[in-house]
Steps between C-alpha positions, in 0.01 A plus 500: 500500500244652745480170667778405565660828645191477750624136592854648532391758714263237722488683823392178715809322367738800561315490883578142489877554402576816739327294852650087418827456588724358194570093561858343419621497134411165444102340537411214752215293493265795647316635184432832666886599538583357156188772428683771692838463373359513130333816596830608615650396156238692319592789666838478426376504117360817525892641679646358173300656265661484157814219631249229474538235255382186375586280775390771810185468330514141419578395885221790566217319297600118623419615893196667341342147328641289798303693731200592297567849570312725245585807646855411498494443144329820372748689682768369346291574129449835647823570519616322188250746305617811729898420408409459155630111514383319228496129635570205288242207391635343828410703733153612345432122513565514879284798556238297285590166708444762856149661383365123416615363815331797684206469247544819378402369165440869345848630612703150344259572133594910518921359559398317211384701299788751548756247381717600204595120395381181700654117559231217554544547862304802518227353249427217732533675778239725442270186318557300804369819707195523328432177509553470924277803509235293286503727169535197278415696187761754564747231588499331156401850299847585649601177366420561171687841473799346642489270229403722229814751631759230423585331802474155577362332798698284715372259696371719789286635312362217333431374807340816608292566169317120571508557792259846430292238251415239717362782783345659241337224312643592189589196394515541166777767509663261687494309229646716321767574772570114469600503164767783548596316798604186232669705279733642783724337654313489834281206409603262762623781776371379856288815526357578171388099485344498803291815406405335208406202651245718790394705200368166347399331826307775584316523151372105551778406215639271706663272227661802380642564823598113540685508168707883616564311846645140370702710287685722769856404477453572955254518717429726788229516786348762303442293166357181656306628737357709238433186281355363830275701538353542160396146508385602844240760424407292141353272734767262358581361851636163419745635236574780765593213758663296252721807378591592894632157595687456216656848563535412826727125446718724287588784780289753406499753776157694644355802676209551654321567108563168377387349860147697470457378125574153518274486802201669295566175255537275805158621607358481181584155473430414834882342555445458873852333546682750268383773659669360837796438354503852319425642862807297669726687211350837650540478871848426392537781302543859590134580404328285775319809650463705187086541525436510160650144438292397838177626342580284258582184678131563713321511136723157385421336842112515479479455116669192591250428759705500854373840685680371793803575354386814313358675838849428693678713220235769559505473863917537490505802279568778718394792244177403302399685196151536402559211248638251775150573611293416207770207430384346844123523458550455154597137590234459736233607196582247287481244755178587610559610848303832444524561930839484510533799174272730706671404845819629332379776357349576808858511665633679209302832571511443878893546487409826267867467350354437133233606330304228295527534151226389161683198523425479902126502406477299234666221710286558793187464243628157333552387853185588601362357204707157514463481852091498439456833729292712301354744767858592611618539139231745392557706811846515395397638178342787578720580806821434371515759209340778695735498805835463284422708225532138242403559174260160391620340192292268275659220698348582831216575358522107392584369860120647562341289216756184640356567841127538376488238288700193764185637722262381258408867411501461136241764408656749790825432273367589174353819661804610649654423134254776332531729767869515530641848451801293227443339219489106595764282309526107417631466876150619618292306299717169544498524888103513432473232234721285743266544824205428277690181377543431876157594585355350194310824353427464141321823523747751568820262410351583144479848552865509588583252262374713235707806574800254547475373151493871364819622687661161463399320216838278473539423857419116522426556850206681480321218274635259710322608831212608314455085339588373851204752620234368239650095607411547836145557406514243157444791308721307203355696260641801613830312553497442082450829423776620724696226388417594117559840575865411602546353201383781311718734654796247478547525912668266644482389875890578666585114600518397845801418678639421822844446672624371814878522644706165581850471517618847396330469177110642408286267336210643285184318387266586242132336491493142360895545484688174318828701496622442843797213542320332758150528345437137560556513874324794549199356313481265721511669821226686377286196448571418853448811678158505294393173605600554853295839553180391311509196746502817789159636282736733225227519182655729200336818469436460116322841477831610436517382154389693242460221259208343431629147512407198705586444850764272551697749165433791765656339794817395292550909340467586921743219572718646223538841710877634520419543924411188522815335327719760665361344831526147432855580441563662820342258667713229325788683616487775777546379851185461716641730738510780268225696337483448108501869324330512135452817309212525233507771210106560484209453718496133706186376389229339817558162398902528519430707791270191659724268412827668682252505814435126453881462483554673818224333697580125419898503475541779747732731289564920527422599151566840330332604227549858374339569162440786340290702763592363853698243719280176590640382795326155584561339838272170587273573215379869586681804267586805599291701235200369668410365153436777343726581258 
């Protein structure tokens, strides 16, 4: 009661009122006289006094939420308390409705509290409130006392309630939310299926959330680009892209959110031509210079290998973010082009506009590293942090070890790993084992081996590089134990597999693949780009084999790679003129990587080759990574 008499009694709004002349009775489209003449109107509450009634206050409370005016509002309670009005659910919902809009989150939970009897409305409301404000547990605690006190939930408030779940990673009570949902009868409502089909997107059930979104009886922007994106961020890029054209032949409308989520599956897949196409739909849409969406298109542009297109985005945007930034250089990273990363990031703190970020660094590190500039990335290091205040996370920490160990610096590495104020992960020691693969160290490689093999003893990976490690030096002893040790442990080695875009449709490769339609034909490419380049001095690097087998079986498993098939193919059917774009899921071994160069040198093609690490850009038999990979 104290409270609001003292807001009644505001002297700077009375000040306010007595020196601002009152506008015309009705508001234009200048927000500061609509302000004005609802200050007028709240002073003609307090002439009234007792005459008030419902729809004086009603008309009262509507300015008040229109215009976010808080003030406004607890006048009008004031005076409701003061006249001894006691409002209906109505109108307490609109006070509630006011406070949440001005985030005045205590104030809508005391009006609340006070009520004698409350609607739904109110209840979801006030959940929908908490749940804005990010007090998820209140949000469905409230939930569970509106249900417990009798009333039912309409679909608002289912919506809301998953809504609270998903943020909150409850997904369990969601769950649980779900199966009231099916015995209501706002099942298939637009908004309550679409919440259900985030909440289960977002948990990584995404056949769940296919089987909630086939069964929508409609479809809105929000429910398949939700879908959309699911796949998206499951790494389930070709389904994504599948999904999204589909959508697309059957009318689906987009906004900028579906745009930026089928791009993160274009990129994923490397769907050069698709992401053109998906970029045509955007400059004719009204989102052409939304920056978010253009971050986006930069990041799909040099994942797809074309920077030239990727830095004329960045060059047009007119307000860069900090993530436009690491977007850019980002792109340059992974292609190798480490002076390019530090020339930007140069300009980027010469224009002093934004401040680098963790992100900023750790780009600037991997290009460094990628670019083969270790000097410059190690000053970096230990200037970087300092003069912006960064806090170092393991991650940077590993851009050191990637820089040490390209340079050869293998025991520096290990050093650095022992010293480091963190606790090293896998990350660390695989960047090590990998430059003592490159550099052939036994030595340490087994010292990092080691630790790999106790943090990760069911990632195939580590085993992997560690046999390839021991081949190199016909150590094939130590390649049967690690062999017999995966077999112990039942690991098995994630296949490989490539795929290549012709013709609006991706074709994927897995090594010694048989299940391709035109397996015959692109056999026998292969046996003619092979002959070809070993006239031009190609030998197989068989020290990629961990088998111990005869020669000639070696040369047929490397023959058998899924990057070597998925080139044959482009080169069967991409046009000279254009580059041909393959995407690897692990490591590109040397001899696929020799064999690509071989490619390039004798038939003169553009190849790119991103795997799981970096882009390989190879032009007239030289690669961008310098190969060192």
């Amino acid at each position: 009661m104290l409270r609001t008499a003292q807001i009644f009694h505001h002297p700077n709004l009375q000040q306010l009122i007595k020196h601002v002349p009152f506008p015309p009775n009705s508001c234009n489209s200048n927000a500061s006289q609509c302000i004005l003449h609802l200050i007028h109107a709240l002073q003609e509450m307090s002439v009234h006094g007792l005459s008030m009634k419902f729809k004086d206050y009603n008309t009262l409370l509507n300015e008040c939420v229109n215009h976010k005016y808080l003030i406004g509002g607890q006048r009008v309670q004031a005076h409701m308390i003061k006249t001894h009005y006691l409002p209906p659910v109505y109108l307490r919902t609109r006070l509630i409705v006011l406070y949440l809009k001005c985030e005045a989150l205590d104030d809508a939970r005391m009006v609340f509290d006070e009520m004698p009897e409350r609607s739904v409305v109110p209840w979801t409301a006030m959940i929908s409130g908490y749940t804005k404000s990010g007090f998820y547990s209140e949000a469905l605690s409230l939930f569970v006392q509106m249900l417990r006190s009798g009333t039912d939930a309409n679909d608002f408030t289912f919506a809301t309630v998953l809504n609270a779940c998903m943020r909150a990673a409850a997904f369990e009570y969601g769950r649980q939310v779900h199966a009231l949902v099916a015995k209501s009868p706002f099942e298939f409502h637009i908004y309550v299926g679409s919440s259900l089909l985030d909440l289960y997107a977002k948990a990584g059930k995404i056949h769940e959330a296919r089987i909630i979104f086939d069964g929508l009886p409609e479809r809105d922007v929000v429910s398949c680009t939700c879908i959309i994106s699911g796949y998206a961020q499951l790494g389930l890029d070709k389904e994504a892209l599948d999904l999204f054209c589909t959508l697309w032949r059957e009318g689906m409308a987009s906004n900028y959110v579906t745009y930026v989520s089928i791009l993160t599956a274009i990129s994923g897949v490397a769907a050069f031509e698709y992401g053109r196409q998906v970029h045509g739909h955007v400059l004719r849409s009204e989102y052409s210079f939304n920056t978010v969406l253009e971050n986006s298109l930069i990041d799909m542009y040099s994942k797809c290998g074309n920077l030239t297109y990727a830095r004329r985005i960045f060059d047009n945007i007119p307000e860069r973010t900090v993530v436009s930034w690491n977007a850019m250089m980002g792109g340059y990273c992974k292609h190798g082009i480490g002076e390019v990363v530090v020339e930007l990031y140069n300009r980027m703190t010469e224009e002093n506009k934004i401040n680098p970020d963790s992100t900023t660094l750790l780009t600037v590190l991997s290009g460094c590293s990628h670019g083969g500039m270790e000097d410059v990335g190690l000053k970096f290091f230990d200037e970087m942090a300092v003069k912006y205040g960064l806090d170092l996370g393991i991650e940077h920490y590993g851009c050191v070890v990637d820089l040490l160990g390209r340079a050869g610096q293998l025991q520096r590495a290990l050093q650095f790993i022992k010293e480091m104020p963190l606790e090293p992960n896998a990350a660390l020691w695989s960047s090590l084992l990998g430059a003592c693969r490159a550099h052939n160290n036994v030595e340490v490689g087994k010292i990092a081996g080691d630790q790999l093999l106790k943090m990760e003893p069911d990632n195939a990976g580590n085993y992997v590089i560690l046999c390839n490690l021991y081949a190199s030096e016909g150590r094939w002893d130590e390649v049967r134990k690690m062999r017999e040790l995966m077999k112990e442990k039942a690991v098995m080695k994630e296949p490989g597999k490539s795929w290549i875009e012709f013709d609006q449709t991706v074709h994927t490769f897995y090594a010694s693949d048989q299940s391709h339609p035109r397996k015959e034909e692109v056999s026998s490419k292969l046996i003619e780009i092979l002959n070809r380049i070993k006239a031009a001095g190609y030998t197989p690097d068989v020290s990629c084999v961990v088998f111990d087998v005869d020669e000639e079986q070696k040369e047929k498993i490397l023959l058998g790679h899924s990057e070597k098939l998925a080139l044959a193919f482009g080169m069967m059917n991409i046009s000279e003129t254009k580059p041909i774009r393959i995407m690897k899921n692990l490591r590109i071994c040397v001899d696929c990587h020799d064999f690509a160069k071989f490619v390039s040198r004798v038939y003169g093609r553009e190849l790119l080759i991103r795997d799981k690490s970096r882009f390989h850009r190879i032009v007239n038999g030289m690669c961008s990574c310098g190969d060192y990979w």
